[in-house]
C-alpha positions in Angstrom: 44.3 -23.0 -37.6 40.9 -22.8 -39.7 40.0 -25.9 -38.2 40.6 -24.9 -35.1 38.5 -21.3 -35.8 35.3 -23.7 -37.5 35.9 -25.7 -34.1 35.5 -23.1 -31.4 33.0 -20.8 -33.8 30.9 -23.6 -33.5 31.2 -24.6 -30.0 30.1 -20.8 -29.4 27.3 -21.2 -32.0 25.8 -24.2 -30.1 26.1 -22.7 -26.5 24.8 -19.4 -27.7 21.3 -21.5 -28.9 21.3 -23.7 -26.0 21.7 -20.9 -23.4 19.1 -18.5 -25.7 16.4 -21.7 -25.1 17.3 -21.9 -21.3 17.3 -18.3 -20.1 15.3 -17.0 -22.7 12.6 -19.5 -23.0 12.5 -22.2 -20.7 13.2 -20.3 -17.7 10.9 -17.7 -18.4 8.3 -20.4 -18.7 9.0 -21.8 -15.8 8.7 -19.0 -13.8 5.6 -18.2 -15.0 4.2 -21.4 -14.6 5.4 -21.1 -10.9 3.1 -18.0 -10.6 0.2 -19.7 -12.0 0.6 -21.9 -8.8 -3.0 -21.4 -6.3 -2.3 -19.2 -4.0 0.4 -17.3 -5.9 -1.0 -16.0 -8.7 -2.3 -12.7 -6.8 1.0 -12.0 -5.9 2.4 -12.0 -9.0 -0.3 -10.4 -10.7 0.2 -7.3 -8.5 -1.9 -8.4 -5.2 -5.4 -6.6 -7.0 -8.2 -6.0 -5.3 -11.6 -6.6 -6.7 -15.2 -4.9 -6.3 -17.9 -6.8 -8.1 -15.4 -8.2 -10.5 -13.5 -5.2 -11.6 -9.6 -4.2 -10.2 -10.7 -1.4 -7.0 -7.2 -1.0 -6.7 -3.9 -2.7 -5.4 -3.4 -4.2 -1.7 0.7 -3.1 -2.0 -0.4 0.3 -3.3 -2.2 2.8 -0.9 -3.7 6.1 -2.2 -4.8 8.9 0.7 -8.4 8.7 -0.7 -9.9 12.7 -1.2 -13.4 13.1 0.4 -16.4 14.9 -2.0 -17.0 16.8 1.7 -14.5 17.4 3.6 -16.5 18.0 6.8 -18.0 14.2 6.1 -15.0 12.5 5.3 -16.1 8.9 5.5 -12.9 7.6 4.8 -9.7 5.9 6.7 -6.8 7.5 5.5 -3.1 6.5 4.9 -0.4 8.0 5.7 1.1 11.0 4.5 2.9 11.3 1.3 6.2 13.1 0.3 5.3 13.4 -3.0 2.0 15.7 -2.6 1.3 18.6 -3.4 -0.2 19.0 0.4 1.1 18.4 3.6 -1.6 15.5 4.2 -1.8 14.2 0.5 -3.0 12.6 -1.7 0.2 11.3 -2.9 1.2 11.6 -6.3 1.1 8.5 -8.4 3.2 9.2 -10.7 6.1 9.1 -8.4 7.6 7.2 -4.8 9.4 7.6 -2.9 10.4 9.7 0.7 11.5 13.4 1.1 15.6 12.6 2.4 15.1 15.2 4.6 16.7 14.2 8.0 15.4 14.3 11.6 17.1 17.7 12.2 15.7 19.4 9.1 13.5 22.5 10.2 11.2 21.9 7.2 10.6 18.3 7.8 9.6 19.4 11.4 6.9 22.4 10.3 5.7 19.6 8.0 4.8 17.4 11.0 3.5 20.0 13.3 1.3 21.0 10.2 0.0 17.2 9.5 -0.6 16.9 13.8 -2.5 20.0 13.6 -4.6 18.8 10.6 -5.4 15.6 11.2 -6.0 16.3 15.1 -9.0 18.7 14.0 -10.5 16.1 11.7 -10.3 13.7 14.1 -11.4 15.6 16.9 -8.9 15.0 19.2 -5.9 16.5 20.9 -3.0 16.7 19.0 -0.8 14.7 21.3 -3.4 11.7 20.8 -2.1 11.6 16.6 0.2 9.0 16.0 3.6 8.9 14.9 2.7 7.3 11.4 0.1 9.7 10.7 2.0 12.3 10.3 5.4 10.6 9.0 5.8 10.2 5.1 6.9 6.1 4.1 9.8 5.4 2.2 7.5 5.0 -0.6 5.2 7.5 -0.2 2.3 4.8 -1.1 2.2 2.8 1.8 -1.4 1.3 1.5 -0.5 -0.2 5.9 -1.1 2.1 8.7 -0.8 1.0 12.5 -3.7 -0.1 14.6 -3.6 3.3 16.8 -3.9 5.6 14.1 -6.9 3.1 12.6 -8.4 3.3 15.9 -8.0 7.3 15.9 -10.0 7.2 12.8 -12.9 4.6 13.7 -15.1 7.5 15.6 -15.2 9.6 12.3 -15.7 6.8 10.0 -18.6 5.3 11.8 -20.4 9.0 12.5 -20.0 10.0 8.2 -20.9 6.3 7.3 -24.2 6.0 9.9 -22.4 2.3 10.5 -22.2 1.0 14.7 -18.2 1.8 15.9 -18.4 -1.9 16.8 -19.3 -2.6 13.6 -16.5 -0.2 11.7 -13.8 -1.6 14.4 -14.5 -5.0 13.2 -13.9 -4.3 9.8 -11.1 -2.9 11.1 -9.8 -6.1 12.7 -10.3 -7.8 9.6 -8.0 -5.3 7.4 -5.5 -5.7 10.0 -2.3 -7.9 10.0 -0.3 -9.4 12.9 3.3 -9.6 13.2 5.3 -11.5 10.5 6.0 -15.6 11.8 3.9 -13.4 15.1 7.2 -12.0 16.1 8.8 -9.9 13.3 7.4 -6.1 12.8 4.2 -5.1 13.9 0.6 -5.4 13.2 -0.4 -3.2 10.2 -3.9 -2.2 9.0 -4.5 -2.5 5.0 -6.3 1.1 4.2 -7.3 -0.2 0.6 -8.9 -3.2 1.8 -10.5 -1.5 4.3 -12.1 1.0 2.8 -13.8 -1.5 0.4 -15.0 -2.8 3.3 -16.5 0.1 4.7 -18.2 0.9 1.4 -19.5 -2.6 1.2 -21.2 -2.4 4.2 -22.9 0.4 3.6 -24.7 -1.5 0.8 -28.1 -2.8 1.6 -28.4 -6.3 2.0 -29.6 -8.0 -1.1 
């Protein structure tokens, strides 16, 4: 019976090493070396966007950015946030995610008539031209993609704060933008992080 016991003790002893060196080193290393792979590293280093060589922020992470002025907002914004403090945002980083509220909720209703209203007068535009997303929170409630109409919606302001041609904002706006996955699946999204940077950037002088 001892024999048997040293037997099996030791068979465990020598499985519990050998799977402690596969899942606990090797595999670990191998994944990692997998993520050192061109092309993937960004990804797995959290997809950061960089401004002269410092992190300007995340493209998976979108923060409703607060203008100094808020009658020169130069700025594209995301959209709307259940976490904030404010109807419109910004969102509170500390937290994500969406409100539960359901499509018969009274509150959740107010809250989009409110977001219509506001983001119609800073727009300049009638409220029935605002967009869906605009003025619905994301699951997340940082949602850095916003759809081509409510970019669009936003390209007058943008352009008349920065002193930049519309044709030139709405290319930048082309370039931030995202077809449909495999060009079928979802819908074309527009990356508010990247595209601010690229607004700011060309506002630089040249040289």
């Amino acid at each position: 019976m001892l024999s048997t016991l040293r037997r099996q003790t030791g068979t465990g002893l020598r499985l519990l090493v050998l799977l402690t060196v596969l899942c606990g080193i090797v595999y670990p290393l191998v994944v990692w070396g997998v993520s050192r792979i061109p092309g993937l590293a960004g990804h797995a280093e959290g997809s950061v966007i960089t401004k002269n060589g410092t992190a300007a922020g995340s493209s998976l992470i979108g923060v409703d950015p607060v203008p100094a002025d808020p009658a020169a907002d130069p700025y594209f914004h995301t959209r709307p946030s259940a976490s904030s403090a404010d109807v419109l945002g910004p969102a509170d980083t500390s937290t994500s995610g969406g409100s539960n509220k359901a499509g018969d909720s009274q509150d959740l209703l107010d809250t989009v008539s409110r977001r219509r209203a506001l983001i119609a007068q800073r727009e300049g535009v009638p409220p029935a031209a605002v967009p869906t997303d605009a003025v619905t929170a994301s699951a997340s409630g940082l949602d850095p993609d916003i759809g081509p109409a409510y970019a669009a919606l936003q390209v007058e302001r943008v352009a008349r704060v920065t002193g930049l041609p519309v044709d030139r904002v709405r290319d930048l706006v082309a370039g931030a933008t995202d077809g449909r996955i495999l060009g079928f699946l979802g819908e074309p999204t527009v990356n508010v992080t990247a595209l601010n940077l690229a607004v700011a950037a060309a506002q630089r002088p040249a040289g």
